[in-house]
C-alpha positions in Angstrom: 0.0 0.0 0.0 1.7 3.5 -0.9 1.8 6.6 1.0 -0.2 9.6 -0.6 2.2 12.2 -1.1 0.4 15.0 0.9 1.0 12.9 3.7 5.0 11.8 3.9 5.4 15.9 3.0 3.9 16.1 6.6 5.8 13.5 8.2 8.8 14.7 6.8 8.1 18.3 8.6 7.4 16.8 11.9 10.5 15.2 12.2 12.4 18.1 11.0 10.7 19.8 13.9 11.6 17.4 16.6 15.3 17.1 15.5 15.1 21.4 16.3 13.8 21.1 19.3 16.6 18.3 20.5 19.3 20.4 19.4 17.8 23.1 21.3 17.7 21.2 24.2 20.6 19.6 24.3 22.3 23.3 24.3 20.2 24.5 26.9 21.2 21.2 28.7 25.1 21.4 28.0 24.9 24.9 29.4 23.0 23.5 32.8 25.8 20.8 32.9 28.9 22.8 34.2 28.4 20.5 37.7 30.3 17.7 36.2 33.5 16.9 37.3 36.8 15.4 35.9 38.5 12.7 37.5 40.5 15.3 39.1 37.6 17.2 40.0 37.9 20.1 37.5 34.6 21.6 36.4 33.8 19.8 32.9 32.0 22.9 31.8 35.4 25.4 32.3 37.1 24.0 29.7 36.2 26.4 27.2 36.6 28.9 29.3 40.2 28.4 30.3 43.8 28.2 28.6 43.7 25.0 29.6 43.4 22.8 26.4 42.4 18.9 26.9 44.6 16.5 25.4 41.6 14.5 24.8 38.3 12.9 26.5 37.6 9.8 28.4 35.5 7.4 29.5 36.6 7.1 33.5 35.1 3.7 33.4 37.2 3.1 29.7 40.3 5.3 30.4 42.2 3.3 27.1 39.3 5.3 24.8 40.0 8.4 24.1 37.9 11.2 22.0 38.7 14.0 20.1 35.7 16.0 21.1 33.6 16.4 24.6 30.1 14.3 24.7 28.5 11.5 26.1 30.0 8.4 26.3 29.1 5.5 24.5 29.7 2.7 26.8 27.9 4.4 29.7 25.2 6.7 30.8 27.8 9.9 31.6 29.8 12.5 30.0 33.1 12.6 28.4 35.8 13.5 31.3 38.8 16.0 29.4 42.6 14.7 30.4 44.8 18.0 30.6 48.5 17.8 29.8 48.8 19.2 32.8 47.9 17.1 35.4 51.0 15.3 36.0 51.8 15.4 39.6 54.1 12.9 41.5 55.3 10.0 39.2 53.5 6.9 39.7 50.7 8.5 41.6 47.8 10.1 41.1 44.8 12.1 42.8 40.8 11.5 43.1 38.5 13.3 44.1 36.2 12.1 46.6 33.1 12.7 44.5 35.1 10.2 42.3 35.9 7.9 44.6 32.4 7.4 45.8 30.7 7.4 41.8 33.2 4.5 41.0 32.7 2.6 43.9 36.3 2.7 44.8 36.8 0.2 48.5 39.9 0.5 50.4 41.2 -2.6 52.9 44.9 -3.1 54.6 47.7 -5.1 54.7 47.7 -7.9 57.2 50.2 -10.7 58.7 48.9 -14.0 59.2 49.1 -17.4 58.6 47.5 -19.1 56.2 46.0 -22.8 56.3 46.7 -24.0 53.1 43.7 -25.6 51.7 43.2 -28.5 48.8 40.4 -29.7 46.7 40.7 -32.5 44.3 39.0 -35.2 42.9 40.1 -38.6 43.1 38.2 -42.3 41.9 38.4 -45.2 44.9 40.8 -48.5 44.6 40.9 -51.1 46.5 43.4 -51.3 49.6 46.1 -53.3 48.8 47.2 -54.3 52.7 44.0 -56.2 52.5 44.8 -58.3 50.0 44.5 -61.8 50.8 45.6 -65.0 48.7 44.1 -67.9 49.1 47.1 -70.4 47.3 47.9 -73.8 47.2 51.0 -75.3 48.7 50.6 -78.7 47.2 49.1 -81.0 43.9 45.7 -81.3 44.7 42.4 -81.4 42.3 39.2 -79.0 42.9 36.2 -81.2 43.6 33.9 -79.0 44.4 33.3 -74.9 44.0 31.2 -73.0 46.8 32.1 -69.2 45.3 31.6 -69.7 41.4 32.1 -66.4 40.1 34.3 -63.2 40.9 33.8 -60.1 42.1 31.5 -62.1 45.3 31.3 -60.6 48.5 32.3 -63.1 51.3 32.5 -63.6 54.8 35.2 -64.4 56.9 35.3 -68.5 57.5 32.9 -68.8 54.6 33.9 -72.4 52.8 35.1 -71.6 49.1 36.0 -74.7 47.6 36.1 -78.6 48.4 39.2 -79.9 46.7 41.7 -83.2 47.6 45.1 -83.4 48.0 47.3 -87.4 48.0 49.9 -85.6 49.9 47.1 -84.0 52.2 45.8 -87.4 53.1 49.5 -89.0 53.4 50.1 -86.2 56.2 46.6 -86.9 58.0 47.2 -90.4 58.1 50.7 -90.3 59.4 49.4 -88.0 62.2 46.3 -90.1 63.2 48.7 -93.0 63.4 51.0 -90.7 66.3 47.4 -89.9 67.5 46.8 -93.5 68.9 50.2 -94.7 69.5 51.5 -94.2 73.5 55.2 -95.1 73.1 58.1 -93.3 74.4 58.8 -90.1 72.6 55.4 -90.3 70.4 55.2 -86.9 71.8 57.6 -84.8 69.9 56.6 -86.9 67.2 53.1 -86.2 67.1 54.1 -82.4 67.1 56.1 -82.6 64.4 53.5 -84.3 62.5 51.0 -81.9 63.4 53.5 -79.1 62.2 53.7 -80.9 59.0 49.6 -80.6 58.4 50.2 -76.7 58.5 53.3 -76.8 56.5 51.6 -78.2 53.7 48.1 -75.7 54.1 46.1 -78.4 55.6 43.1 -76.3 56.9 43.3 -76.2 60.9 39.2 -76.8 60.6 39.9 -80.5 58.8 42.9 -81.0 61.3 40.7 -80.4 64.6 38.0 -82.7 62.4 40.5 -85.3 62.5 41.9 -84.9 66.1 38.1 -85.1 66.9 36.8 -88.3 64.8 40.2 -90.0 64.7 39.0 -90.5 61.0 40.7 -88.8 57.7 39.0 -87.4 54.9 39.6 -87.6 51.2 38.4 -83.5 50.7 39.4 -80.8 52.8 37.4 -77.6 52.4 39.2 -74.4 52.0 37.4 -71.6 53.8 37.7 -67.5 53.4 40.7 -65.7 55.6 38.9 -62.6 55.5 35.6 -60.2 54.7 36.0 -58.7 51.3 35.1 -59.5 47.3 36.8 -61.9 45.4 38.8 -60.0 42.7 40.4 -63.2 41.2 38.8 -66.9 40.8 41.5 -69.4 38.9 40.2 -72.3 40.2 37.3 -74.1 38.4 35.3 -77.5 39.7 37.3 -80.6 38.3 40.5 -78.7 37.6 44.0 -79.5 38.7 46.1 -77.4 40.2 50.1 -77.4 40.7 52.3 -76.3 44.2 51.8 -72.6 44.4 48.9 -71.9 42.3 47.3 -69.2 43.3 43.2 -70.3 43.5 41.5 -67.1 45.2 42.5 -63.4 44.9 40.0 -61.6 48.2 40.5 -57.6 48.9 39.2 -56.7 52.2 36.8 -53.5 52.3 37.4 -52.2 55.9 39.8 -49.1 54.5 39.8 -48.0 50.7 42.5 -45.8 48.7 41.2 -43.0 46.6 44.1 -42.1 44.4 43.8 -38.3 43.3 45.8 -35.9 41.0 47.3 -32.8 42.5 49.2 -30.3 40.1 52.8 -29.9 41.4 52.9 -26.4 42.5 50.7 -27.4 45.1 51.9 -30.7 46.4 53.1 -28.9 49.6 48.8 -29.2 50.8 48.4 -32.6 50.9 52.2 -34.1 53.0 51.8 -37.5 54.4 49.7 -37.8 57.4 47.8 -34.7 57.0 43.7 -35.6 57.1 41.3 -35.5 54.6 37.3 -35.0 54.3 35.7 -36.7 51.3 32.8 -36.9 49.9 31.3 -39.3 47.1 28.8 -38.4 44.5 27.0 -41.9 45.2 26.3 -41.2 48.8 25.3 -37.3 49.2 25.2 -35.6 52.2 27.9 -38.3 54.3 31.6 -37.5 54.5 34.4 -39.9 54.8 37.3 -39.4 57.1 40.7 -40.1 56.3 44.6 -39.2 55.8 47.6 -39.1 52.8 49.9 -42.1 53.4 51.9 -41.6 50.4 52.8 -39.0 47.7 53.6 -41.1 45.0 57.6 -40.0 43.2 56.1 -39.6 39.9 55.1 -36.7 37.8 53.1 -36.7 34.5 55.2 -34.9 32.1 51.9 -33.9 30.4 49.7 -32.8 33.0 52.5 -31.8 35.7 50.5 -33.4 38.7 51.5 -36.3 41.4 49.1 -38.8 42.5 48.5 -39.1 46.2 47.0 -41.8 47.8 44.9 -40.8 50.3 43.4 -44.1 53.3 39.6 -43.8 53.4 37.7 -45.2 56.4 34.6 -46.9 54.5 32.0 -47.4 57.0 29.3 -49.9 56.0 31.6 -51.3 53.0 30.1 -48.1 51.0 32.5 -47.3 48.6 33.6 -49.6 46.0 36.2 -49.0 43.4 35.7 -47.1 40.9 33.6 -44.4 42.5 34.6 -40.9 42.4 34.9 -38.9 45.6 36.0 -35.1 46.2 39.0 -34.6 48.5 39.4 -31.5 50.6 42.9 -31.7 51.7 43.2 -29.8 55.5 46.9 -28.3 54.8 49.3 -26.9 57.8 49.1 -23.4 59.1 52.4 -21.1 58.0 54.4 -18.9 59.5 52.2 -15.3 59.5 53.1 -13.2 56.3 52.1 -10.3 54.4 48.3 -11.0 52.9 46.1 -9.3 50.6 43.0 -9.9 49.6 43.7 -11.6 46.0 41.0 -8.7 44.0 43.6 -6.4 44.9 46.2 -7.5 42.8 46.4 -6.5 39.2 48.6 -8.6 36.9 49.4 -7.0 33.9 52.0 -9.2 32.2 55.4 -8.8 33.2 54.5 -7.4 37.2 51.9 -7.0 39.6 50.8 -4.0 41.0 48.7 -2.9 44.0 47.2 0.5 44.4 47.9 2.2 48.0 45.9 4.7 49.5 47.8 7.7 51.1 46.6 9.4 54.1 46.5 12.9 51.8 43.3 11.1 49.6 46.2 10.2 46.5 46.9 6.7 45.4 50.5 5.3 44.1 51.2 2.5 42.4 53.6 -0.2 44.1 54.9 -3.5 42.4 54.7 -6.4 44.5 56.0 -9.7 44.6 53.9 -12.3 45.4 53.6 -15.5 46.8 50.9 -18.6 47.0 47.0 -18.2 47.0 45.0 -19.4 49.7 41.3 -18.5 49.6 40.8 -15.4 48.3 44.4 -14.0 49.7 47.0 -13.3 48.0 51.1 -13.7 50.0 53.2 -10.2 49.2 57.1 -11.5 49.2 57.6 -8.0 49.0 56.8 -4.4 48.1 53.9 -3.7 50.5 54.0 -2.9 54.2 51.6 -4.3 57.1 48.8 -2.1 58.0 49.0 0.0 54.4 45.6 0.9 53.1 45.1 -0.7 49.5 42.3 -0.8 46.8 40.2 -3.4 46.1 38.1 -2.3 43.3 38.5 0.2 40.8 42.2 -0.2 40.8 42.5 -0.3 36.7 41.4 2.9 36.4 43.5 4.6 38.7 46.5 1.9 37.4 45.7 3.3 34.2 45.3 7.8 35.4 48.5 7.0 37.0 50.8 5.6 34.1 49.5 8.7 32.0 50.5 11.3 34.7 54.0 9.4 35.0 53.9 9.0 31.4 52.9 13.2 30.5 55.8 13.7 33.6 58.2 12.4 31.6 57.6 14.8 28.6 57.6 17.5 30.1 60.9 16.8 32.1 62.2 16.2 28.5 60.8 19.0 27.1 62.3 21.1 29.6 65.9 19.8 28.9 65.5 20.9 25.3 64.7 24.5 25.9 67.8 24.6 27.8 70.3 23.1 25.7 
Protein backbone atom coordinates (compact mmCIF):
# COMPACT_ATOMS: atom_id res chain seq x y z
CA UNK A 1 0.00 0.00 0.00
CA UNK A 2 1.66 3.45 -0.88
CA UNK A 3 1.77 6.59 1.03
CA UNK A 4 -0.18 9.64 -0.58
CA UNK A 5 2.16 12.19 -1.05
CA UNK A 6 0.43 15.02 0.91
CA UNK A 7 1.05 12.93 3.69
CA UNK A 8 4.98 11.83 3.89
CA UNK A 9 5.37 15.85 2.98
CA UNK A 10 3.91 16.08 6.60
CA UNK A 11 5.84 13.55 8.16
CA UNK A 12 8.81 14.73 6.80
CA UNK A 13 8.10 18.31 8.58
CA UNK A 14 7.43 16.84 11.86
CA UNK A 15 10.51 15.18 12.16
CA UNK A 16 12.44 18.12 11.04
CA UNK A 17 10.70 19.83 13.87
CA UNK A 18 11.58 17.40 16.65
CA UNK A 19 15.26 17.10 15.46
CA UNK A 20 15.08 21.36 16.27
CA UNK A 21 13.78 21.11 19.33
CA UNK A 22 16.59 18.27 20.51
CA UNK A 23 19.33 20.44 19.44
CA UNK A 24 17.81 23.14 21.35
CA UNK A 25 17.72 21.21 24.25
CA UNK A 26 20.57 19.61 24.28
CA UNK A 27 22.33 23.29 24.28
CA UNK A 28 20.19 24.49 26.91
CA UNK A 29 21.20 21.23 28.70
CA UNK A 30 25.07 21.43 28.03
CA UNK A 31 24.92 24.89 29.43
CA UNK A 32 22.96 23.49 32.82
CA UNK A 33 25.77 20.81 32.94
CA UNK A 34 28.86 22.81 34.20
CA UNK A 35 28.37 20.54 37.72
CA UNK A 36 30.27 17.69 36.19
CA UNK A 37 33.45 16.88 37.35
CA UNK A 38 36.77 15.43 35.89
CA UNK A 39 38.48 12.74 37.49
CA UNK A 40 40.52 15.31 39.10
CA UNK A 41 37.58 17.20 40.04
CA UNK A 42 37.87 20.13 37.53
CA UNK A 43 34.59 21.64 36.44
CA UNK A 44 33.85 19.75 32.87
CA UNK A 45 31.96 22.94 31.77
CA UNK A 46 35.44 25.40 32.30
CA UNK A 47 37.15 24.03 29.67
CA UNK A 48 36.25 26.44 27.24
CA UNK A 49 36.57 28.91 29.29
CA UNK A 50 40.22 28.41 30.27
CA UNK A 51 43.79 28.17 28.64
CA UNK A 52 43.70 24.99 29.61
CA UNK A 53 43.44 22.78 26.36
CA UNK A 54 42.36 18.87 26.94
CA UNK A 55 44.57 16.46 25.37
CA UNK A 56 41.64 14.48 24.83
CA UNK A 57 38.28 12.95 26.49
CA UNK A 58 37.59 9.78 28.41
CA UNK A 59 35.54 7.39 29.52
CA UNK A 60 36.60 7.10 33.53
CA UNK A 61 35.07 3.72 33.38
CA UNK A 62 37.20 3.14 29.65
CA UNK A 63 40.27 5.27 30.39
CA UNK A 64 42.16 3.31 27.09
CA UNK A 65 39.27 5.34 24.76
CA UNK A 66 40.05 8.41 24.07
CA UNK A 67 37.86 11.19 21.99
CA UNK A 68 38.65 14.01 20.11
CA UNK A 69 35.70 16.00 21.12
CA UNK A 70 33.60 16.40 24.56
CA UNK A 71 30.10 14.35 24.69
CA UNK A 72 28.47 11.50 26.13
CA UNK A 73 29.99 8.41 26.30
CA UNK A 74 29.14 5.51 24.52
CA UNK A 75 29.73 2.70 26.82
CA UNK A 76 27.89 4.36 29.72
CA UNK A 77 25.25 6.71 30.84
CA UNK A 78 27.79 9.90 31.63
CA UNK A 79 29.83 12.52 30.04
CA UNK A 80 33.13 12.63 28.40
CA UNK A 81 35.83 13.52 31.25
CA UNK A 82 38.85 16.00 29.41
CA UNK A 83 42.63 14.66 30.41
CA UNK A 84 44.84 18.02 30.60
CA UNK A 85 48.45 17.80 29.81
CA UNK A 86 48.82 19.24 32.80
CA UNK A 87 47.91 17.15 35.43
CA UNK A 88 50.99 15.30 35.99
CA UNK A 89 51.83 15.36 39.64
CA UNK A 90 54.14 12.92 41.49
CA UNK A 91 55.32 9.99 39.16
CA UNK A 92 53.47 6.95 39.67
CA UNK A 93 50.68 8.55 41.64
CA UNK A 94 47.76 10.14 41.14
CA UNK A 95 44.81 12.12 42.77
CA UNK A 96 40.83 11.54 43.07
CA UNK A 97 38.46 13.28 44.05
CA UNK A 98 36.18 12.14 46.57
CA UNK A 99 33.08 12.68 44.52
CA UNK A 100 35.06 10.23 42.27
CA UNK A 101 35.90 7.93 44.56
CA UNK A 102 32.44 7.39 45.84
CA UNK A 103 30.75 7.36 41.85
CA UNK A 104 33.24 4.47 40.98
CA UNK A 105 32.68 2.55 43.91
CA UNK A 106 36.30 2.67 44.77
CA UNK A 107 36.84 0.24 48.45
CA UNK A 108 39.90 0.49 50.43
CA UNK A 109 41.16 -2.62 52.94
CA UNK A 110 44.86 -3.07 54.60
CA UNK A 111 47.73 -5.06 54.68
CA UNK A 112 47.70 -7.88 57.17
CA UNK A 113 50.25 -10.65 58.69
CA UNK A 114 48.86 -13.95 59.19
CA UNK A 115 49.13 -17.41 58.64
CA UNK A 116 47.52 -19.12 56.17
CA UNK A 117 45.95 -22.81 56.31
CA UNK A 118 46.75 -23.99 53.06
CA UNK A 119 43.74 -25.59 51.66
CA UNK A 120 43.16 -28.50 48.80
CA UNK A 121 40.39 -29.69 46.69
CA UNK A 122 40.68 -32.54 44.25
CA UNK A 123 39.01 -35.22 42.93
CA UNK A 124 40.09 -38.62 43.10
CA UNK A 125 38.21 -42.34 41.88
CA UNK A 126 38.44 -45.15 44.92
CA UNK A 127 40.83 -48.47 44.64
CA UNK A 128 40.88 -51.05 46.50
CA UNK A 129 43.41 -51.31 49.60
CA UNK A 130 46.13 -53.27 48.82
CA UNK A 131 47.19 -54.26 52.73
CA UNK A 132 44.00 -56.15 52.47
CA UNK A 133 44.81 -58.35 50.02
CA UNK A 134 44.46 -61.82 50.76
CA UNK A 135 45.59 -64.97 48.67
CA UNK A 136 44.10 -67.90 49.06
CA UNK A 137 47.06 -70.40 47.34
CA UNK A 138 47.88 -73.75 47.16
CA UNK A 139 51.05 -75.34 48.72
CA UNK A 140 50.56 -78.75 47.17
CA UNK A 141 49.13 -80.95 43.93
CA UNK A 142 45.70 -81.34 44.71
CA UNK A 143 42.41 -81.44 42.34
CA UNK A 144 39.22 -78.96 42.86
CA UNK A 145 36.15 -81.24 43.58
CA UNK A 146 33.88 -79.03 44.42
CA UNK A 147 33.34 -74.89 43.96
CA UNK A 148 31.17 -72.99 46.83
CA UNK A 149 32.14 -69.22 45.29
CA UNK A 150 31.56 -69.70 41.39
CA UNK A 151 32.10 -66.39 40.05
CA UNK A 152 34.28 -63.25 40.94
CA UNK A 153 33.77 -60.07 42.10
CA UNK A 154 31.46 -62.12 45.28
CA UNK A 155 31.30 -60.64 48.50
CA UNK A 156 32.30 -63.12 51.25
CA UNK A 157 32.47 -63.55 54.82
CA UNK A 158 35.21 -64.44 56.87
CA UNK A 159 35.33 -68.49 57.52
CA UNK A 160 32.89 -68.76 54.57
CA UNK A 161 33.86 -72.35 52.80
CA UNK A 162 35.13 -71.56 49.07
CA UNK A 163 36.00 -74.68 47.56
CA UNK A 164 36.12 -78.65 48.40
CA UNK A 165 39.23 -79.93 46.73
CA UNK A 166 41.71 -83.16 47.61
CA UNK A 167 45.09 -83.41 47.97
CA UNK A 168 47.28 -87.41 48.04
CA UNK A 169 49.93 -85.62 49.85
CA UNK A 170 47.11 -83.98 52.23
CA UNK A 171 45.84 -87.44 53.06
CA UNK A 172 49.47 -89.01 53.42
CA UNK A 173 50.06 -86.19 56.20
CA UNK A 174 46.59 -86.91 57.99
CA UNK A 175 47.24 -90.40 58.06
CA UNK A 176 50.74 -90.32 59.41
CA UNK A 177 49.41 -87.99 62.24
CA UNK A 178 46.34 -90.05 63.24
CA UNK A 179 48.67 -93.04 63.41
CA UNK A 180 50.97 -90.72 66.29
CA UNK A 181 47.39 -89.91 67.55
CA UNK A 182 46.75 -93.54 68.94
CA UNK A 183 50.22 -94.69 69.51
CA UNK A 184 51.47 -94.23 73.53
CA UNK A 185 55.23 -95.13 73.14
CA UNK A 186 58.11 -93.25 74.38
CA UNK A 187 58.78 -90.11 72.61
CA UNK A 188 55.40 -90.26 70.37
CA UNK A 189 55.21 -86.88 71.81
CA UNK A 190 57.62 -84.84 69.94
CA UNK A 191 56.61 -86.92 67.18
CA UNK A 192 53.08 -86.17 67.06
CA UNK A 193 54.06 -82.38 67.13
CA UNK A 194 56.10 -82.57 64.43
CA UNK A 195 53.46 -84.29 62.47
CA UNK A 196 50.99 -81.90 63.44
CA UNK A 197 53.48 -79.13 62.22
CA UNK A 198 53.71 -80.93 58.97
CA UNK A 199 49.64 -80.57 58.36
CA UNK A 200 50.16 -76.67 58.54
CA UNK A 201 53.31 -76.78 56.47
CA UNK A 202 51.57 -78.19 53.68
CA UNK A 203 48.13 -75.73 54.09
CA UNK A 204 46.06 -78.40 55.58
CA UNK A 205 43.14 -76.27 56.89
CA UNK A 206 43.25 -76.21 60.87
CA UNK A 207 39.18 -76.81 60.65
CA UNK A 208 39.94 -80.52 58.76
CA UNK A 209 42.90 -80.97 61.28
CA UNK A 210 40.74 -80.36 64.56
CA UNK A 211 38.02 -82.70 62.36
CA UNK A 212 40.53 -85.27 62.51
CA UNK A 213 41.92 -84.87 66.06
CA UNK A 214 38.12 -85.08 66.94
CA UNK A 215 36.77 -88.25 64.78
CA UNK A 216 40.25 -90.03 64.74
CA UNK A 217 39.03 -90.46 61.01
CA UNK A 218 40.66 -88.84 57.72
CA UNK A 219 38.98 -87.44 54.89
CA UNK A 220 39.63 -87.61 51.23
CA UNK A 221 38.40 -83.53 50.72
CA UNK A 222 39.44 -80.83 52.83
CA UNK A 223 37.38 -77.58 52.44
CA UNK A 224 39.17 -74.38 52.04
CA UNK A 225 37.42 -71.63 53.78
CA UNK A 226 37.75 -67.48 53.41
CA UNK A 227 40.70 -65.72 55.60
CA UNK A 228 38.85 -62.58 55.55
CA UNK A 229 35.64 -60.19 54.68
CA UNK A 230 36.00 -58.68 51.25
CA UNK A 231 35.08 -59.53 47.33
CA UNK A 232 36.84 -61.94 45.43
CA UNK A 233 38.83 -59.99 42.66
CA UNK A 234 40.40 -63.17 41.16
CA UNK A 235 38.82 -66.90 40.83
CA UNK A 236 41.49 -69.41 38.93
CA UNK A 237 40.19 -72.31 40.25
CA UNK A 238 37.26 -74.14 38.36
CA UNK A 239 35.30 -77.52 39.67
CA UNK A 240 37.29 -80.60 38.30
CA UNK A 241 40.46 -78.68 37.63
CA UNK A 242 43.95 -79.50 38.75
CA UNK A 243 46.14 -77.36 40.20
CA UNK A 244 50.05 -77.37 40.70
CA UNK A 245 52.33 -76.28 44.22
CA UNK A 246 51.80 -72.61 44.39
CA UNK A 247 48.86 -71.92 42.27
CA UNK A 248 47.26 -69.24 43.26
CA UNK A 249 43.22 -70.27 43.51
CA UNK A 250 41.48 -67.15 45.22
CA UNK A 251 42.48 -63.44 44.89
CA UNK A 252 40.04 -61.60 48.25
CA UNK A 253 40.54 -57.59 48.89
CA UNK A 254 39.19 -56.71 52.16
CA UNK A 255 36.78 -53.50 52.33
CA UNK A 256 37.37 -52.16 55.87
CA UNK A 257 39.76 -49.09 54.51
CA UNK A 258 39.81 -47.97 50.72
CA UNK A 259 42.52 -45.82 48.73
CA UNK A 260 41.16 -43.03 46.61
CA UNK A 261 44.10 -42.07 44.43
CA UNK A 262 43.77 -38.34 43.25
CA UNK A 263 45.78 -35.94 40.97
CA UNK A 264 47.31 -32.82 42.50
CA UNK A 265 49.25 -30.27 40.15
CA UNK A 266 52.81 -29.88 41.38
CA UNK A 267 52.88 -26.42 42.53
CA UNK A 268 50.67 -27.44 45.11
CA UNK A 269 51.93 -30.68 46.42
CA UNK A 270 53.15 -28.93 49.56
CA UNK A 271 48.81 -29.17 50.82
CA UNK A 272 48.43 -32.65 50.89
CA UNK A 273 52.18 -34.10 53.03
CA UNK A 274 51.84 -37.45 54.39
CA UNK A 275 49.69 -37.78 57.45
CA UNK A 276 47.82 -34.65 57.02
CA UNK A 277 43.72 -35.61 57.11
CA UNK A 278 41.25 -35.52 54.57
CA UNK A 279 37.31 -35.04 54.29
CA UNK A 280 35.71 -36.70 51.32
CA UNK A 281 32.78 -36.92 49.90
CA UNK A 282 31.26 -39.28 47.07
CA UNK A 283 28.75 -38.41 44.50
CA UNK A 284 26.98 -41.86 45.22
CA UNK A 285 26.33 -41.21 48.84
CA UNK A 286 25.28 -37.33 49.17
CA UNK A 287 25.16 -35.65 52.18
CA UNK A 288 27.90 -38.34 54.27
CA UNK A 289 31.64 -37.46 54.52
CA UNK A 290 34.38 -39.95 54.84
CA UNK A 291 37.32 -39.42 57.14
CA UNK A 292 40.75 -40.08 56.27
CA UNK A 293 44.60 -39.22 55.78
CA UNK A 294 47.57 -39.12 52.80
CA UNK A 295 49.85 -42.13 53.43
CA UNK A 296 51.93 -41.57 50.41
CA UNK A 297 52.77 -39.04 47.70
CA UNK A 298 53.56 -41.10 44.98
CA UNK A 299 57.59 -40.01 43.22
CA UNK A 300 56.10 -39.55 39.86
CA UNK A 301 55.10 -36.68 37.79
CA UNK A 302 53.11 -36.72 34.49
CA UNK A 303 55.18 -34.93 32.11
CA UNK A 304 51.86 -33.94 30.43
CA UNK A 305 49.68 -32.78 32.99
CA UNK A 306 52.48 -31.80 35.73
CA UNK A 307 50.52 -33.42 38.68
CA UNK A 308 51.48 -36.32 41.41
CA UNK A 309 49.11 -38.81 42.52
CA UNK A 310 48.55 -39.06 46.18
CA UNK A 311 47.04 -41.80 47.81
CA UNK A 312 44.89 -40.75 50.32
CA UNK A 313 43.40 -44.10 53.29
CA UNK A 314 39.62 -43.83 53.42
CA UNK A 315 37.74 -45.19 56.40
CA UNK A 316 34.60 -46.87 54.52
CA UNK A 317 32.03 -47.38 57.04
CA UNK A 318 29.29 -49.86 56.03
CA UNK A 319 31.62 -51.26 53.04
CA UNK A 320 30.09 -48.11 51.03
CA UNK A 321 32.53 -47.34 48.63
CA UNK A 322 33.63 -49.59 46.03
CA UNK A 323 36.17 -49.00 43.37
CA UNK A 324 35.70 -47.07 40.93
CA UNK A 325 33.57 -44.35 42.45
CA UNK A 326 34.62 -40.90 42.44
CA UNK A 327 34.95 -38.92 45.55
CA UNK A 328 35.99 -35.11 46.19
CA UNK A 329 39.04 -34.61 48.53
CA UNK A 330 39.38 -31.49 50.64
CA UNK A 331 42.92 -31.66 51.74
CA UNK A 332 43.23 -29.80 55.52
CA UNK A 333 46.88 -28.27 54.76
CA UNK A 334 49.30 -26.92 57.80
CA UNK A 335 49.14 -23.39 59.12
CA UNK A 336 52.35 -21.13 58.03
CA UNK A 337 54.43 -18.89 59.47
CA UNK A 338 52.22 -15.34 59.46
CA UNK A 339 53.06 -13.22 56.33
CA UNK A 340 52.11 -10.32 54.38
CA UNK A 341 48.30 -11.03 52.85
CA UNK A 342 46.07 -9.28 50.62
CA UNK A 343 42.97 -9.92 49.63
CA UNK A 344 43.74 -11.62 46.02
CA UNK A 345 41.01 -8.72 43.98
CA UNK A 346 43.65 -6.37 44.95
CA UNK A 347 46.23 -7.51 42.81
CA UNK A 348 46.42 -6.49 39.23
CA UNK A 349 48.64 -8.60 36.92
CA UNK A 350 49.43 -6.97 33.95
CA UNK A 351 51.99 -9.24 32.24
CA UNK A 352 55.39 -8.77 33.24
CA UNK A 353 54.54 -7.44 37.18
CA UNK A 354 51.85 -6.98 39.57
CA UNK A 355 50.82 -4.03 41.02
CA UNK A 356 48.75 -2.92 44.03
CA UNK A 357 47.18 0.53 44.37
CA UNK A 358 47.90 2.19 48.03
CA UNK A 359 45.94 4.67 49.51
CA UNK A 360 47.82 7.73 51.08
CA UNK A 361 46.59 9.40 54.14
CA UNK A 362 46.48 12.89 51.83
CA UNK A 363 43.35 11.14 49.55
CA UNK A 364 46.22 10.23 46.51
CA UNK A 365 46.90 6.68 45.42
CA UNK A 366 50.50 5.25 44.13
CA UNK A 367 51.15 2.53 42.35
CA UNK A 368 53.61 -0.18 44.08
CA UNK A 369 54.91 -3.50 42.38
CA UNK A 370 54.72 -6.40 44.45
CA UNK A 371 55.99 -9.71 44.63
CA UNK A 372 53.88 -12.35 45.41
CA UNK A 373 53.62 -15.51 46.77
CA UNK A 374 50.91 -18.63 46.96
CA UNK A 375 47.02 -18.22 46.96
CA UNK A 376 44.98 -19.41 49.72
CA UNK A 377 41.28 -18.45 49.63
CA UNK A 378 40.78 -15.43 48.32
CA UNK A 379 44.45 -13.97 49.69
CA UNK A 380 47.04 -13.33 47.97
CA UNK A 381 51.12 -13.72 49.96
CA UNK A 382 53.18 -10.16 49.22
CA UNK A 383 57.06 -11.45 49.24
CA UNK A 384 57.64 -7.97 49.03
CA UNK A 385 56.76 -4.38 48.11
CA UNK A 386 53.94 -3.66 50.48
CA UNK A 387 54.04 -2.87 54.21
CA UNK A 388 51.56 -4.30 57.15
CA UNK A 389 48.83 -2.11 57.98
CA UNK A 390 49.03 -0.02 54.40
CA UNK A 391 45.61 0.85 53.15
CA UNK A 392 45.06 -0.67 49.55
CA UNK A 393 42.27 -0.77 46.83
CA UNK A 394 40.18 -3.39 46.15
CA UNK A 395 38.15 -2.32 43.34
CA UNK A 396 38.55 0.20 40.84
CA UNK A 397 42.20 -0.20 40.77
CA UNK A 398 42.51 -0.34 36.74
CA UNK A 399 41.41 2.93 36.39
CA UNK A 400 43.46 4.60 38.70
CA UNK A 401 46.50 1.85 37.37
CA UNK A 402 45.65 3.28 34.23
CA UNK A 403 45.28 7.76 35.42
CA UNK A 404 48.50 6.99 37.05
CA UNK A 405 50.76 5.63 34.09
CA UNK A 406 49.55 8.67 32.05
CA UNK A 407 50.54 11.30 34.65
CA UNK A 408 53.97 9.38 35.01
CA UNK A 409 53.91 9.04 31.38
CA UNK A 410 52.85 13.23 30.51
CA UNK A 411 55.81 13.66 33.62
CA UNK A 412 58.17 12.42 31.55
CA UNK A 413 57.56 14.78 28.60
CA UNK A 414 57.59 17.48 30.11
CA UNK A 415 60.90 16.80 32.11
CA UNK A 416 62.17 16.16 28.49
CA UNK A 417 60.79 18.97 27.06
CA UNK A 418 62.26 21.09 29.62
CA UNK A 419 65.94 19.81 28.94
CA UNK A 420 65.49 20.92 25.34
CA UNK A 421 64.65 24.50 25.93
CA UNK A 422 67.81 24.62 27.84
CA UNK A 423 70.30 23.11 25.66
Amino acid sequence: MSIPRRTLVGIVLVALVLIGLGGAGGYWLAQRGGSARSLNGAPLGTAASTDRKPLYWYDPMVPNQHFQKPGKSPFMDMQLVPKYGDEAGEAGGVRVSPNMVQSLGIRVGRVERTALVSRLRAVGSVAFDERLLELVQARVEGAITELHVKSPFERVKRGQPLAEIVSPLWLEAEQQYLSLLNADVHGSNALREAARERLTVLGVPDATVRALEETRKTTATATVYAPIDGIVTELTARTGSAFMAGASLFRINGLETVWVNAQIPEAQVSAAVTGSSVEAHATAWPGSTFKGHVIALLPNVDPQTRTLTARVSIDNEGNRLLPGMYMTLDFAGTPSEPQLVVPSEAVIATGERKVVIVARTDGGFDVANVKTGADHDGRTVILSGLKESESIVLSGQFLIDSEASFTATVSRLQGASSSEEHR
